[in-house]
Structure formats: C-alpha cells, structure tokens
C-alpha positions as a Markdown table, in Angstrom:
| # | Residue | x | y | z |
|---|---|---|---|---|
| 1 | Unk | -3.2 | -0.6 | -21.8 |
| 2 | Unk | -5.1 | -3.8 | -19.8 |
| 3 | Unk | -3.6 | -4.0 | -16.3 |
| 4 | Unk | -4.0 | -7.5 | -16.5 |
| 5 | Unk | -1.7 | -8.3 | -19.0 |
| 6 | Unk | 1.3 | -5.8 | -18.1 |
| 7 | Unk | 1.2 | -6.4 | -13.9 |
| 8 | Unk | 2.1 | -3.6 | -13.2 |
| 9 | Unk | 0.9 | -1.4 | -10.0 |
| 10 | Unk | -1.1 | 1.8 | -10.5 |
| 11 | Unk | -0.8 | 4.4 | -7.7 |
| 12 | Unk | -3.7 | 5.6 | -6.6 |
| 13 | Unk | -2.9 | 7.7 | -3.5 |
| 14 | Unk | 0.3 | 8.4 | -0.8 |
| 15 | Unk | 0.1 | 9.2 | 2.8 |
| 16 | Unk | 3.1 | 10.2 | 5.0 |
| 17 | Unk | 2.4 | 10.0 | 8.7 |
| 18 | Unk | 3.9 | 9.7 | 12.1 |
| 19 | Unk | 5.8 | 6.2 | 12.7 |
| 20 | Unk | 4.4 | 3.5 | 14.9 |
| 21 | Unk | 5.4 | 0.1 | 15.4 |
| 22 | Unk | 1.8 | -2.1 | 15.0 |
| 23 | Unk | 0.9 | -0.3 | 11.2 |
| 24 | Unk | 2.2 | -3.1 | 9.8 |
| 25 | Unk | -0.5 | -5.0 | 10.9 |
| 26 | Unk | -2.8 | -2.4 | 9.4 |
| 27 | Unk | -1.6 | -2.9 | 5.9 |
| 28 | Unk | -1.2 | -7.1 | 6.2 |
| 29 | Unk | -5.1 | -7.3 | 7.6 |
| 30 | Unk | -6.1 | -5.0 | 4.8 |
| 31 | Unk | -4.0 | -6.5 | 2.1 |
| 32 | Unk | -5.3 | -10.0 | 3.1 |
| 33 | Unk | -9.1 | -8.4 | 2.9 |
| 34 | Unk | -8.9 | -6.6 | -0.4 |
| 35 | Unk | -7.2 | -8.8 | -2.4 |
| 36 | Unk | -10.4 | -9.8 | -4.2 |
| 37 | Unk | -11.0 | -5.7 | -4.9 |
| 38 | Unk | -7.6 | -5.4 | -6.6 |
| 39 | Unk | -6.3 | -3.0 | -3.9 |
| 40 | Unk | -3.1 | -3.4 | -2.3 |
| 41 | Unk | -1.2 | -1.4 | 0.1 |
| 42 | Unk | 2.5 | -0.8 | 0.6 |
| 43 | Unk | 4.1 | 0.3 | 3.8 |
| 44 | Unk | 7.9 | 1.8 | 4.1 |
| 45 | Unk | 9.5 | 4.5 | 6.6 |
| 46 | Unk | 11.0 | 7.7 | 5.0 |
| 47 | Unk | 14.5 | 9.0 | 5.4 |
| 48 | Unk | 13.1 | 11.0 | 7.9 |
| 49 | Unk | 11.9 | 8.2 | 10.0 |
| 50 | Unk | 7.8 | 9.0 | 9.2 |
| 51 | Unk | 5.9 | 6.3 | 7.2 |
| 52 | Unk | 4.8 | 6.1 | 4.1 |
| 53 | Unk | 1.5 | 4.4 | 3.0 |
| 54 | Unk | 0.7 | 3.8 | -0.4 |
| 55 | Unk | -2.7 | 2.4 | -2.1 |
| 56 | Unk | -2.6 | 0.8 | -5.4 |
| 57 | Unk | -4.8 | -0.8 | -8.0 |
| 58 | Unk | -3.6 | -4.3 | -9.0 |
C-alpha cells in the first residue's frame, strides 16, 4: 500500500527511558529538522512515569 495515499504512520522503532523535563524540546527540534525526511517523533510518559519515544516514517 503507498504511504502517501493512506496517511497513516509506520513505526519504525520505541524507546522507554528515564523522564526529564527538557525532552520535549528534543523531539520539537528534531521534528521541525526532519520533516523533509519523512521522520517524525512522538513523545508520551508511561503509566509508570518513564517516557516513551517513538520514530515513525510519514
């Protein structure tokens, strides 16, 4: 199936880490800079209170 015509997000790869307050910043510089690449990150915390980073191909 084209990417381009569903939209939809394709996982490429999860991280779980420590929290800390400036990764947002992180992800927002890096989703700004690789927009043109078709790679875009997501950023939540898990029920355990570590963060979750998530890379996927747009």
């Amino acid at each position: 199936m084209d990417q381009s015509s569903s939209g939809k997000l394709e996982i490429i790869a999860s991280k779980k880490f420590n929290s800390y307050s400036d990764m947002y910043k992180i992800v927002d510089f890096l989703n700004k800079n690789l927009k043109d690449k078709k790679i875009m990150l997501g950023l939540s915390k898990t029920e355990e209170g570590d963060m979750l980073i998530s890379i996927y191909e747009t």
